[in-house]
N, C-alpha and C positions, 0 to 999 in steps of 0.2 A: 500304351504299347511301347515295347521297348525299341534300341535301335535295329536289332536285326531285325525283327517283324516290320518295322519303317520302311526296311530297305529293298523289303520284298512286295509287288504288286498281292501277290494272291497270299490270300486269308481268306480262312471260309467264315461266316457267321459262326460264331463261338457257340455252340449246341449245349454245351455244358460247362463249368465250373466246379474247380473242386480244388483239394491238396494233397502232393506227392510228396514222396520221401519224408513223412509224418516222422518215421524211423527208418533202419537200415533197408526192416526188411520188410520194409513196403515194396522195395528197388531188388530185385534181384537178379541177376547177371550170371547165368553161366556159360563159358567157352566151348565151344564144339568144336572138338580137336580135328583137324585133318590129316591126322599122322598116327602112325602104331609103333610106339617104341620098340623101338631093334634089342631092348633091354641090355645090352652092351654097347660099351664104348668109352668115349672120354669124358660126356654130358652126362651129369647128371639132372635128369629131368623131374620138378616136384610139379606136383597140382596141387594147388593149394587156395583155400578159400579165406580171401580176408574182409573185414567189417570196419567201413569209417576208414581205410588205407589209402593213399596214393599206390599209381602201379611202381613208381619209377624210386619212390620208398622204399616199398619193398625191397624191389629189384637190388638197390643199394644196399641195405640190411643184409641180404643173403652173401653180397659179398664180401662184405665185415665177416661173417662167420663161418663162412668158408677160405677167408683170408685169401682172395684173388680180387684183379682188378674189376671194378664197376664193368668194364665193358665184355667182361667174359659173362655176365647173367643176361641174358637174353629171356623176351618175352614175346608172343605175335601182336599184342596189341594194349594200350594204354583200358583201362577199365576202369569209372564211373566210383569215385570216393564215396561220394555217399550213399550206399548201397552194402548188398551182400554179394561177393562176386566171386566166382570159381574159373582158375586160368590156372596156365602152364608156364614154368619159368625154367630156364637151364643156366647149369653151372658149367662151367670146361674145367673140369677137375681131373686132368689126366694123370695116371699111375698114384692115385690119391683116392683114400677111402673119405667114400662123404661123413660130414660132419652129425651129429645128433643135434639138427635142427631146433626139437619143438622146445626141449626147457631152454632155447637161448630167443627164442621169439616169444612176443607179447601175445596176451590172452585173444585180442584180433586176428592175428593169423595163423592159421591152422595149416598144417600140411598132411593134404588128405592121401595121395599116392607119391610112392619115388622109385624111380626106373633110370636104366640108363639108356642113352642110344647113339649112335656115331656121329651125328651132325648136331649140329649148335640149332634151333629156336630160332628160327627169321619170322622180320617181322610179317604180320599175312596171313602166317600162315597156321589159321583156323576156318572152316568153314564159316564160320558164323556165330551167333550168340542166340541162348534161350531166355528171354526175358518171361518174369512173371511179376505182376506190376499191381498195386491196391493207391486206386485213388479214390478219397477219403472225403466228408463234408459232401459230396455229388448234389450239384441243386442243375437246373436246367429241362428242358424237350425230354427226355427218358425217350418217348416210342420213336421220335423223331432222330437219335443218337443212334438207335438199335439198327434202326434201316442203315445209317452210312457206317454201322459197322458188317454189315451184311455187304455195302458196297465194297469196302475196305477189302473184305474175306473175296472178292470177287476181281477186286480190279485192280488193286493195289494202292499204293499212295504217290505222290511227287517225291522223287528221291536227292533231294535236299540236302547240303550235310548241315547237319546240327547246329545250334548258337554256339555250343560249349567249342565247336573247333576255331571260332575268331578269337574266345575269350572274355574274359568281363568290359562290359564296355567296348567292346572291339578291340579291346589290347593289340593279339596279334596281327590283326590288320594294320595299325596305327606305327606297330612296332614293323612291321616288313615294310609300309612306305617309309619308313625313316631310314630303314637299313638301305633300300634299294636307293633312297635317294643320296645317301652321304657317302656309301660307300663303305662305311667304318667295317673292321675285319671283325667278323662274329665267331670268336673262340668254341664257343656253347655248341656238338654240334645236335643235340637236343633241341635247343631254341632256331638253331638255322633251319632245321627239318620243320619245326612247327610254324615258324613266319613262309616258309614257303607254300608248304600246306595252305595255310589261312589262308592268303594269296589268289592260290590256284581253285582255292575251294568257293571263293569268291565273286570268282568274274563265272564259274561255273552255276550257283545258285542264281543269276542276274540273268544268264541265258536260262534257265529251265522256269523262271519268273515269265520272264518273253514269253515261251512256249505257252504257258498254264495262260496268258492273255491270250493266247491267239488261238486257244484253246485244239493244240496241236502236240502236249506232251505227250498224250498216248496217240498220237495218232499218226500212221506213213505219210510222210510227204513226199516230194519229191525234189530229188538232192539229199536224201538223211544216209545216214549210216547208222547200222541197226548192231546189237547186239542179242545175239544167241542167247536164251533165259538160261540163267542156271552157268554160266559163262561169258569169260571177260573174252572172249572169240566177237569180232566186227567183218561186218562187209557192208559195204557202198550200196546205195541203190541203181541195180543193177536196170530196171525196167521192168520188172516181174508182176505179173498182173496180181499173183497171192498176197505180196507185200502187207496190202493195208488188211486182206482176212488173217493171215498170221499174226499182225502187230495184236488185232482186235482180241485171238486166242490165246496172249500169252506167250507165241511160240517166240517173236522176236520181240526189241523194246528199242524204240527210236532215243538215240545218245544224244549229249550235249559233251560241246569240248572239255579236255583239262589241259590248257592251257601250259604251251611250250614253243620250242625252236621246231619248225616246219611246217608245211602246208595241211592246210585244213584238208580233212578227206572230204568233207561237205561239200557242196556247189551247189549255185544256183541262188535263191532267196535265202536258204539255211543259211549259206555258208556267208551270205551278208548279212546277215540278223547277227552271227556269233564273231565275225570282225567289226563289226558295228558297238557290240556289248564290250570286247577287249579294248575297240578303240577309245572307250567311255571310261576304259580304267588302266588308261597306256603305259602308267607308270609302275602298274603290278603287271600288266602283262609284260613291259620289257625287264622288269627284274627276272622272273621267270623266264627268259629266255639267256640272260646275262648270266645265270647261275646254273643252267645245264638241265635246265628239265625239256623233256621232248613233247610232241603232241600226243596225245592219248584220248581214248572216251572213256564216258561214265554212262550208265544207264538214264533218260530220263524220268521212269516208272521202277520204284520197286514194289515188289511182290512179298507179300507179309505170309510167310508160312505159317503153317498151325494155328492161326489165327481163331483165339478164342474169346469171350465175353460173358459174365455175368453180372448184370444190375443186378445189388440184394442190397435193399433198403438204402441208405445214401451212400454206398462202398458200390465201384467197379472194379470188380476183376478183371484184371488182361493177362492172357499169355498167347505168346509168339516166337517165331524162330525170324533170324535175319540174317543175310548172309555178311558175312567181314566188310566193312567197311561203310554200312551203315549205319542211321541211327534211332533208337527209338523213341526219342524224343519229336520226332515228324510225321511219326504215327500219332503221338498224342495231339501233337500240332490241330491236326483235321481235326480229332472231335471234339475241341474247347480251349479255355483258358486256363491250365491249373497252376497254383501257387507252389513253392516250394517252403513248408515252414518244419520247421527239426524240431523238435521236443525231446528227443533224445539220441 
């Protein structure tokens, strides 16, 4: 087991076994825009699908060949190298006719649409991602997998973020306590954004760990502060006798902190479970506070849309919708152990 699985109490018995990203396009990723190009403006906006790329490559590349600064190409979100992945990137090319992209890019990436539209690409700002996922060698439980994917389709999963956002080895973590503890000025503001992330994403997994012991992630307590599905919208536990039959239907999802400057909205035993988890890591929670981040929640349940499955012969099929900011890798989490081995 590696260190992040170490770090976390809950793992379920590993149901299955298998191998992902055999190739690209066992991994495939594409971006669900939440915007409709205004088709004018000063942005030019491409969709473009790349293979085996970094985003922030990319990202770079295009502004080689549009001849503007790195920070004028904007994207909503970092996407998955080893894969097949389809996202939106923008240029700020004002009073400038765009460049002829594709013979100046490599056979990897492709630029499928180009539009213009008034505003720059923040980060965010996609609904979500379509994953369609083939893991490969399958040996394990088969009828036993298929029920806790039925569960999956029904209840969702613990909304975890990813191993890939600490880094290998917990880099970023390793690397924010260093930062937070020496103080040194971090130029990078790429790497600033990532070590604080890792950070905050940290002490956030340790409490929704807690929860999944005390077997209270999906479920109202009292003191939680809930969020609205479908919506980063919160309110307090107000007293409401519906609370726990909403939590149960989906309609709300009890949060864990993200970790910042201000008062927990929590009270009561929550709100000392999750000063308790920050107290246990006081030196990322006070970097976090030292560098300007505020209190916020995160869901402790997400909800796996479209949620599909096919077992055929030792191959599963998965596809799924997720909203931004999670990840699919904690879907796979629940139903096993699988390797990651490239052959091509």
């Amino acid at each position: 087991m590696n260190r992040f699985n170490k770090a976390l109490s809950h793992k379920t018995d590993a149901l299955l076994s298998g191998i992902i990203k055999t190739t690209p396009n066992d991994f495939k990723v594409d971006e669900i825009a939440s915007f409709t190009p205004s088709t004018t403006g000063e942005h030019v906006f491409l969709q473009i699908q790349k293979i085996g790329e970094n985003t922030d490559w990319v990202a770079g590349l295009l502004a080689k060949i549009a001849k503007v600064r790195k920070r004028d190409v904007s994207y909503a979100g970092m996407k998955d190298r080893n894969a097949v992945t389809t996202q939106w990137f923008s240029v700020q090319m004002p009073g400038r006719e765009a460049p002829d992209w594709q013979p100046q890019l490599p056979a990897s990436i492709k630029v499928l649409q180009q539009t213009r539209h008034d505003r720059k690409l923040r980060r965010g700002a996609s609904k979500g991602n379509h994953f369609s996922l083939i893991i490969r060698n399958l040996t394990g439980d088969i009828e036993q997998a298929k029920k806790l994917c039925e569960t999956i389709k029904t209840n969702g999963v613990p909304n975890y973020y990813g191993e890939q956002r600490f880094g290998h080895d917990l880099y970023n973590i390793k690397s924010a306590e260093n930062w937070f503890h020496t103080g040194f000025k971090l130029k990078s503001r790429t790497k600033r954004s990532l070590f604080l992330s890792a950070a905050r994403s940290w002490i956030f997994n340790h409490i929704l760990s807690q929860r999944i012991q005390q077997r209270s992630w999906n479920q109202a307590q009292t003191g939680d502060v809930f969020m609205l599905n479908g919506s980063q919208s919160c309110f307090a536990d107000d007293g409401d006798s519906n609370l726990e039959a909403r939590t149960q239907q989906g309609d709300i999802h009890p949060t864990g902190a993200l970790w910042g400057e201000g008062a927990l909205l929590t009270t009561g035993d929550i709100a000392i479970l999750e000063q308790n988890i920050a107290n246990n890591f006081k030196h990322l929670a006070n970097g976090l506070i030292k560098y300007g981040l505020k209190q916020e929640r995160r869901s402790l349940r997400l909800i796996v849309n479209e949620f599909e499955y096919n077992f055929k012969g030792d191959k599963l099929f998965l596809n799924f919708s997720l909203p931004t900011g999670s990840f699919a890798t904690v879907v796979l989490r629940e139903l096993g152990v699988f390797k990651i081995r490239r052959i091509s």
